[in-house]
VOLOMAR-460249 format. One record per residue (C-alpha): x, y, z; residue in three letters. Coordinates in steps of 0.2 Angstrom, whole numbers. Last residue first. Example, Ala and Ser with C-alpha at 12.3 -4.5 7.8 and 13.67 -1.06 7.14 Angstrom:
BEGIN
+-------+-------+-------+-----+
|    c1 |    c2 |    c3 |   r |
+-------+-------+-------+-----+
|    68 |    -5 |    36 | SER |
|    62 |   -22 |    39 | ALA |
+-------+-------+-------+-----+
***
This chain:
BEGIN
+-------+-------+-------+-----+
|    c1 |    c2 |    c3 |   r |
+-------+-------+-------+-----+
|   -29 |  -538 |   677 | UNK |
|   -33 |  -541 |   694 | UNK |
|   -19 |  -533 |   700 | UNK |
|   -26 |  -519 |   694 | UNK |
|   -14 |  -508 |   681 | UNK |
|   -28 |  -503 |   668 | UNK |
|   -34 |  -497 |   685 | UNK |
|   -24 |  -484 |   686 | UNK |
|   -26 |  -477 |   671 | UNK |
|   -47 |  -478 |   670 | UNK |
|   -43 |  -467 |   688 | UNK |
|   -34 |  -456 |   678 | UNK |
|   -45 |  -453 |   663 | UNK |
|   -58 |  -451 |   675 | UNK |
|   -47 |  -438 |   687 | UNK |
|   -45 |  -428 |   671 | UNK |
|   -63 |  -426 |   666 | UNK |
|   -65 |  -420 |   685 | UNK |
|   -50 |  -409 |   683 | UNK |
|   -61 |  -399 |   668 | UNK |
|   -53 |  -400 |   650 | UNK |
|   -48 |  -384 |   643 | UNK |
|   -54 |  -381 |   628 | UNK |
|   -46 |  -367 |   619 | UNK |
|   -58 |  -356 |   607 | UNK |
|   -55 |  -347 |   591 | UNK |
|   -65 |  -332 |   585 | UNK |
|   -49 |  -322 |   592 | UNK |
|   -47 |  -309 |   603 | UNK |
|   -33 |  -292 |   604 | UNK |
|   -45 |  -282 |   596 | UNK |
|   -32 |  -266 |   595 | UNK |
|   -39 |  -250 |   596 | UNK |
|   -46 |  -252 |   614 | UNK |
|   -33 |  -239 |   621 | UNK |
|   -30 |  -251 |   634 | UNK |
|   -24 |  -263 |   621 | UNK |
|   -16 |  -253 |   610 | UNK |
|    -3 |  -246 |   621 | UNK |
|     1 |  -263 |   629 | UNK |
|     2 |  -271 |   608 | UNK |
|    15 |  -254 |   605 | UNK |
|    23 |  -259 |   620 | UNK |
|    25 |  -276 |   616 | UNK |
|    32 |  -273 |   600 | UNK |
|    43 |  -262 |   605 | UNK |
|    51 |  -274 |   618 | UNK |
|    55 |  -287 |   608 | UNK |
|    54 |  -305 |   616 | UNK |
|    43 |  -312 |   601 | UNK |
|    26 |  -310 |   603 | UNK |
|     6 |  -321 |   606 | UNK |
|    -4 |  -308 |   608 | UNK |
|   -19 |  -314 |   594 | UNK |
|   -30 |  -321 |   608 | UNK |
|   -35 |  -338 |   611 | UNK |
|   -18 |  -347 |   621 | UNK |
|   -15 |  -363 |   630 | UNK |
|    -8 |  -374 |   613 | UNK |
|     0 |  -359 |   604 | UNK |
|    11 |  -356 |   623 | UNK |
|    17 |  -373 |   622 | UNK |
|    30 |  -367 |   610 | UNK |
|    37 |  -351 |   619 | UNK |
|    33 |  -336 |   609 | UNK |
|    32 |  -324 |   623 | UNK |
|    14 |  -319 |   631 | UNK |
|     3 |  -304 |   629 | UNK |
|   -17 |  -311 |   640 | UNK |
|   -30 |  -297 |   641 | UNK |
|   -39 |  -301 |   654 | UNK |
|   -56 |  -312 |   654 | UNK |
|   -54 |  -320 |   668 | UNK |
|   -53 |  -338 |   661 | UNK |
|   -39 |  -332 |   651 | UNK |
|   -30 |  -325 |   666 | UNK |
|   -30 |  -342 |   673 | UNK |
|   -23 |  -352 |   658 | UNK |
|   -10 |  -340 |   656 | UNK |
|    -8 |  -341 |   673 | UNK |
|    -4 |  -357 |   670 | UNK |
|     8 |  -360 |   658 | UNK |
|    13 |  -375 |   649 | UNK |
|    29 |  -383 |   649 | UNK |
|    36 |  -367 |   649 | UNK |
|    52 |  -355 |   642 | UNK |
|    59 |  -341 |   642 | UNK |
|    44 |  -332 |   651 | UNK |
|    39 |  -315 |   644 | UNK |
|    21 |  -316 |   652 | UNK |
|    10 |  -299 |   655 | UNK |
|    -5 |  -301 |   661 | UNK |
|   -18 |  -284 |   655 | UNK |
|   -28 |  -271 |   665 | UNK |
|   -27 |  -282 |   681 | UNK |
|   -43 |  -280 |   692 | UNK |
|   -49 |  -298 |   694 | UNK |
|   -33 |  -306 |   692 | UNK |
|   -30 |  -296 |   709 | UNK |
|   -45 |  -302 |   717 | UNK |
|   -43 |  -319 |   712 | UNK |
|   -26 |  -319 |   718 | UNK |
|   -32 |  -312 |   736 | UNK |
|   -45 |  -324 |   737 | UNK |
|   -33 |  -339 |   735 | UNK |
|   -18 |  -334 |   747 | UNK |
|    -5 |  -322 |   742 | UNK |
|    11 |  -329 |   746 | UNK |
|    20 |  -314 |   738 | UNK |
|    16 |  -298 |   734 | UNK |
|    28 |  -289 |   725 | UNK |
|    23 |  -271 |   717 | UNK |
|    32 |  -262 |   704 | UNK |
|    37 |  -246 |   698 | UNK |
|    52 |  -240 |   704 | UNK |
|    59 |  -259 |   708 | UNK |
|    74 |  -257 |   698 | UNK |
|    90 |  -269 |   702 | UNK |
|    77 |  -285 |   708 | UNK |
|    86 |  -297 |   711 | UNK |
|    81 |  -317 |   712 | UNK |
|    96 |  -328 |   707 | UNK |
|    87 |  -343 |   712 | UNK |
|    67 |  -340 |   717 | UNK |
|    59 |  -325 |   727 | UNK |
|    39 |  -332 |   728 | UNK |
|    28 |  -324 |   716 | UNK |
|    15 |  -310 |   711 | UNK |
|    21 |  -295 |   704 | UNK |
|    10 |  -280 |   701 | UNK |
|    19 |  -269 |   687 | UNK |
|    13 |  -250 |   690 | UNK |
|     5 |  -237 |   680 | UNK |
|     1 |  -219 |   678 | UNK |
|     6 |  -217 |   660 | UNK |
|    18 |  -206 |   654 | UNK |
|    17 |  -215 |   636 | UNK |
|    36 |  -217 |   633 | UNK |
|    45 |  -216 |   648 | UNK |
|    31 |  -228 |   658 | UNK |
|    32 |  -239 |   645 | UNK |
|    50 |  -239 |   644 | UNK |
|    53 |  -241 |   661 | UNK |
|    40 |  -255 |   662 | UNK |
|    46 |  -264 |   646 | UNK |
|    64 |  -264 |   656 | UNK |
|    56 |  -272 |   672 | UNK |
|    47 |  -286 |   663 | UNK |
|    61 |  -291 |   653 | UNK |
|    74 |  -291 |   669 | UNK |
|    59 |  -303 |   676 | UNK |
|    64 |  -316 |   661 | UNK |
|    52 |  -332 |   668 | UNK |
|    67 |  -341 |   666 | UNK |
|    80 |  -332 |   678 | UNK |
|    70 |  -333 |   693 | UNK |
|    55 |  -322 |   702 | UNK |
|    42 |  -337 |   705 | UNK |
|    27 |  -334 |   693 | UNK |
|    10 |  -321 |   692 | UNK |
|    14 |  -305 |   680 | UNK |
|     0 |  -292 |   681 | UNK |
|    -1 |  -274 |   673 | UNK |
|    -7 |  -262 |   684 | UNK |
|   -18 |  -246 |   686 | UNK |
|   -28 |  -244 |   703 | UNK |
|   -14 |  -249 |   713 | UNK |
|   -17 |  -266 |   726 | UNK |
|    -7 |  -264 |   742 | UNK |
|    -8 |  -280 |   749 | UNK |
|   -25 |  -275 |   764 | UNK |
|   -33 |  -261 |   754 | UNK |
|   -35 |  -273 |   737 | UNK |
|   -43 |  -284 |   750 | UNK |
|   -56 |  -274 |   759 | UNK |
|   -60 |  -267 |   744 | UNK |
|   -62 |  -286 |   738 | UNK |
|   -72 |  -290 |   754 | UNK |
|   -87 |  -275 |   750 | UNK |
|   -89 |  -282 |   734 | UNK |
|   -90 |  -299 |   742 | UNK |
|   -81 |  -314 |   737 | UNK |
|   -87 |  -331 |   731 | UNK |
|   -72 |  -344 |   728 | UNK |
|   -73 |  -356 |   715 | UNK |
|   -61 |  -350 |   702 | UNK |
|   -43 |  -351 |   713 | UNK |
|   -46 |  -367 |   720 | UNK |
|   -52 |  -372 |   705 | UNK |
|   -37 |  -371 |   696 | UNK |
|   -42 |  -370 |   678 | UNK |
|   -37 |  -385 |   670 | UNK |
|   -24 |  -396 |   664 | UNK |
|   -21 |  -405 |   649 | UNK |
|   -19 |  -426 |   647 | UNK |
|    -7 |  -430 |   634 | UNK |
|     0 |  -449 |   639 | UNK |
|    17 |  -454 |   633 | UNK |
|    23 |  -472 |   635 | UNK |
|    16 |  -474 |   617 | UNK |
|    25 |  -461 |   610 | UNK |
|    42 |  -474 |   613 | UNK |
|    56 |  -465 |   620 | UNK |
|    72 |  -456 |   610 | UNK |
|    75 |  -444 |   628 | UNK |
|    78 |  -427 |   623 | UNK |
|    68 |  -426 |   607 | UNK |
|    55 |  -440 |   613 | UNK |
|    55 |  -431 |   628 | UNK |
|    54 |  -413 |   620 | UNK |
|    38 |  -417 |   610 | UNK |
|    27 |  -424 |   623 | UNK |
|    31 |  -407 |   633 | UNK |
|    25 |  -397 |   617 | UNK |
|     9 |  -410 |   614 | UNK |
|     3 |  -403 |   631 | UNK |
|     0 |  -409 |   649 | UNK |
|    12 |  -422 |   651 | UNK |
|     8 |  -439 |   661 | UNK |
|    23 |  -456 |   659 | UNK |
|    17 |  -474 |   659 | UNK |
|    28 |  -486 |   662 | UNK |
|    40 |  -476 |   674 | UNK |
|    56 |  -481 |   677 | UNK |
|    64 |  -475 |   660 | UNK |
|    56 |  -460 |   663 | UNK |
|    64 |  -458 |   682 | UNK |
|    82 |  -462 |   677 | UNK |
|    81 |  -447 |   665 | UNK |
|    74 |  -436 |   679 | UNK |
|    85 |  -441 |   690 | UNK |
|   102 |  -438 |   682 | UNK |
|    99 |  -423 |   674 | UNK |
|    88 |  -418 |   686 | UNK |
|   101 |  -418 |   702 | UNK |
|   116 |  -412 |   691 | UNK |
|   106 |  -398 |   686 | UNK |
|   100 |  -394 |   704 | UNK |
|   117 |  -395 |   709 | UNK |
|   124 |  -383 |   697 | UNK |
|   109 |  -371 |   703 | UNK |
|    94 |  -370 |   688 | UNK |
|    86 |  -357 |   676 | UNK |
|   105 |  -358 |   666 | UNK |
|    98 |  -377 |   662 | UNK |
|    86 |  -367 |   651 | UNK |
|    82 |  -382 |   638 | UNK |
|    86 |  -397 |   646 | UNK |
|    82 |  -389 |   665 | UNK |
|    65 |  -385 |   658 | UNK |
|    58 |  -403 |   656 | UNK |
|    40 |  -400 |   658 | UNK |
|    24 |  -407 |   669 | UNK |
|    30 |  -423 |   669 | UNK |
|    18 |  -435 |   680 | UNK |
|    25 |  -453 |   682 | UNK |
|    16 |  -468 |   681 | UNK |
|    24 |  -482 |   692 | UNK |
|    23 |  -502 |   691 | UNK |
|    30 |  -511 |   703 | UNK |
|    50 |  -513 |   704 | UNK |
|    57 |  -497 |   713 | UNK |
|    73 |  -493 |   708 | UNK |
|    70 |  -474 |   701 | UNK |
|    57 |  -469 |   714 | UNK |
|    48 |  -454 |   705 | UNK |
|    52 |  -437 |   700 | UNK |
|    44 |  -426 |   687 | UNK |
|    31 |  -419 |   699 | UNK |
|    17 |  -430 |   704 | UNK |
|    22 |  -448 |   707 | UNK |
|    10 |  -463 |   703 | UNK |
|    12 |  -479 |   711 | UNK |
|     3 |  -495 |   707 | UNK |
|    -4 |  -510 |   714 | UNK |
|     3 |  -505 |   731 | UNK |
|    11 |  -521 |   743 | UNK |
|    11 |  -509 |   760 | UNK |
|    28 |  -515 |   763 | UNK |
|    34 |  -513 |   745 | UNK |
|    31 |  -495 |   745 | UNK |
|    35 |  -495 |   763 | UNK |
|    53 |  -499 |   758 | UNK |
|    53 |  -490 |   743 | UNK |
|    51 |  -475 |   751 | UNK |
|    68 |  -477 |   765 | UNK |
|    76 |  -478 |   746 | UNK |
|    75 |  -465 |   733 | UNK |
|    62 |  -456 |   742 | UNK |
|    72 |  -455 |   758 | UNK |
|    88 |  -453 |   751 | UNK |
|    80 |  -437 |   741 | UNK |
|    70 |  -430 |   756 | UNK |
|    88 |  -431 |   768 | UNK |
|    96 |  -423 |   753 | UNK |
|    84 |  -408 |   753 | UNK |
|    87 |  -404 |   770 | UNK |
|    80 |  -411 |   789 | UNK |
|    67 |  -418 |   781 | UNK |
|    47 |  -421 |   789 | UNK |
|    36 |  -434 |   784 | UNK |
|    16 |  -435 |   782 | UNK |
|     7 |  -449 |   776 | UNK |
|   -10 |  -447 |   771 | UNK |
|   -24 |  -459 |   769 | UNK |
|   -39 |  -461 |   758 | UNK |
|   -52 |  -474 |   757 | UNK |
|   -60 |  -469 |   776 | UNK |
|   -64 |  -454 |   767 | UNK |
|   -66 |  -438 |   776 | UNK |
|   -50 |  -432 |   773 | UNK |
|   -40 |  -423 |   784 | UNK |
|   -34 |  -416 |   774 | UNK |
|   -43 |  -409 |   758 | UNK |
|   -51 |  -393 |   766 | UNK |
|   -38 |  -382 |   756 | UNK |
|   -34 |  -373 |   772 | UNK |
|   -28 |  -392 |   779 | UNK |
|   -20 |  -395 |   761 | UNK |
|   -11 |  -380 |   765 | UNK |
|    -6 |  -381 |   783 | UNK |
|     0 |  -399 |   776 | UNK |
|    12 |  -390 |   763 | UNK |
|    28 |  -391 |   772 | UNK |
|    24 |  -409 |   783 | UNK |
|    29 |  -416 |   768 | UNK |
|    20 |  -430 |   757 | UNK |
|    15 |  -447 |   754 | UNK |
|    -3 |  -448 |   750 | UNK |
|   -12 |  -467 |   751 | UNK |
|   -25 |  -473 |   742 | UNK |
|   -40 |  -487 |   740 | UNK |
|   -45 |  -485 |   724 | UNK |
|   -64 |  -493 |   723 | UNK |
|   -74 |  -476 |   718 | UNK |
|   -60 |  -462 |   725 | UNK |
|   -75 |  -448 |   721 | UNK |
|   -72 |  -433 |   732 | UNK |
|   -57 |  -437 |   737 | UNK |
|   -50 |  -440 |   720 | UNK |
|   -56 |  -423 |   713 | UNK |
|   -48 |  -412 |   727 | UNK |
|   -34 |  -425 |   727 | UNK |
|   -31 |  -419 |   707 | UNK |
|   -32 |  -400 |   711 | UNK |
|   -21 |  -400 |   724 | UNK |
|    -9 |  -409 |   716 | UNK |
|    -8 |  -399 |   700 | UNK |
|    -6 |  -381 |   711 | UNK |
|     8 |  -391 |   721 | UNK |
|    17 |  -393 |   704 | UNK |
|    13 |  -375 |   700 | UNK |
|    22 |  -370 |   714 | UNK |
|    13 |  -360 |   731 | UNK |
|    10 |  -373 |   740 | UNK |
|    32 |  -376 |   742 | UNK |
|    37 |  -394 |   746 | UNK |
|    32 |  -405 |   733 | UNK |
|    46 |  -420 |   731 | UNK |
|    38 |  -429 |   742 | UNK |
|    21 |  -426 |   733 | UNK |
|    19 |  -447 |   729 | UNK |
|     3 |  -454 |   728 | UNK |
|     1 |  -474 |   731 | UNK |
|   -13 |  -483 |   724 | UNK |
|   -22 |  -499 |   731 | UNK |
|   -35 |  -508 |   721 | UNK |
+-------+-------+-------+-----+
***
């Protein structure tokens, strides 16, 4: 069976999207079974894959395709059209595209992976254009796909709000820990090394995302001020993400910005956080919520709707800055037991990848 996997639209390895694709050909590669398949994607993340030790691979099943855009438009005319034409060249069984977007006049079958649908409900997170461009795209793109992927009931939820589709074209399938990040070995003497290296301070709080309007920075940087003011701690925000739309910074007294850390690096940084902090507006899912849980940190995170179906401690708030500075102050005091008895199970990638595959080849052309 021949399957085609489309990251064109994945151009930065540092974006949750990317995270997901990785972590899915890290699976696939190691055990393909009878899919034969092919990876489209952009010259921008292939250092990545390379570092990730997924291309080249050593399968003679898999097969990447790399292109190269002059500009965004260029990668949208491409995938909307050029694509299809090889699409239909290479006569794929099925094709499956990874991040919200897929080739909306292609004919075969298609699954498409939806990781959220923020631009609905935040469209202010978003450039004019980019609304335009997912408005149109991403509602031409589910009524393309015949089989769409969402990792939590919340995501489910919104497209059959936004989008009146059938819940039996929706398939819940969460996500994982990112092994990438988890299955790395580092010495004690290394992470000393490392925290020397980006600058790491010995008391921080910890927020991990792209610095844009939606993930509510401006939040982050008056609860610092007013933490600091209030308890005359010795402690800094360490900030870890890439500069997004409208990024600004007006107040940067007391944080730290690293940016494209690579994997060992974020470990060691989740590794020595006092507590994660994540006032997000809004989220399909979450993922260094996910992460931080699986490092044992404290976890105080907004009241978005996903955030219930990621989250096993008792920090779930409202955007109201005293009440997170009195839930900080208790936590690294220990007099709040910020834990549950309750336990979130995350489903390993390997699980995934099996419903997957079982997916793809409900499609065989033999069936």
């Amino acid at each position: 069976m021949k399957i085609a996997i489309n990251l064109l639209s994945i151009q930065s390895p540092y974006s949750g999207a990317a995270v997901y694709a990785f972590n899915i050909l890290n699976q696939l590669l190691k055990n393909c079974g009878d899919l034969n398949i092919s990876i489209f994607c952009q010259d921008a993340i292939k250092s990545k894959l390379t570092e990730l030790k997924l291309y080249p691979s050593n399968s003679a099943k898999i097969k990447f395709c790399f292109f190269e855009f002059q500009s965004i438009y260029h990668r949208i005319f491409f995938e909307q059209y050029k694509f299809i034409k090889i699409l239909n060249s290479e006569k794929f069984d099925i094709l499956h595209s990874f991040s919200n977007i897929c080739p909306i006049h292609y004919k075969k079958p298609q699954i498409l992976t939806l990781h959220d649908i923020i631009f609905q409900k935040y469209p202010t997170r978003y450039t004019f254009a980019k609304k335009i461009y997912y408005s149109y795209f991403i509602k031409k793109s589910i009524s393309a796909a015949n089989k769409i992927l969402v990792p939590t009931q919340t995501t489910a939820d919104d497209l059959i709000e936004y989008y009146n589709i059938e819940k039996n074209k929706i398939i819940i399938i969460p996500y994982s820990i990112n092994f990438f990040l988890t299955n790395i070995q580092i010495s004690e003497l290394k992470k000393e090394d490392i925290k020397k290296k980006i600058g790491l301070p010995n008391n921080y709080f910890l927020f991990v995302g792209a610095l844009e309007p939606g993930k509510n920075i401006n939040f982050l940087i008056k609860l610092m001020n007013e933490f600091i003011e209030k308890y005359s701690a010795d402690y800094k925000i360490v900030i870890v993400g890439n500069k997004g739309w409208k990024y600004k910074l007006a107040d940067k007294k007391y944080i730290v910005l690293l940016e494209k850390l690579n994997y060992e690096e974020l470990k060691v940084v989740y590794e020595n956080a006092k507590i994660l902090l994540y006032p997000s507006l809004y989220e399909g899912v979450g993922l260094p919520v996910i992460e931080a849980q699986y490092f044992q940190i404290p976890v105080i995170c907004s009241d978005y709707p996903a955030a219930k179906e990621i989250i096993n401690c008792k920090n779930i708030l409202p955007l109201d800055i005293n009440a997170w500075l009195i839930r900080i102050n208790a936590i690294i005091k220990n007099e709040f037991d910020w834990k549950t008895n309750e336990t979130i199970q995350y489903e390993y990638w390997s699980e995934y990848c099996e419903k997957l595959k079982n997916i793809y080849l409900s499609y065989s052309s033999n069936t």
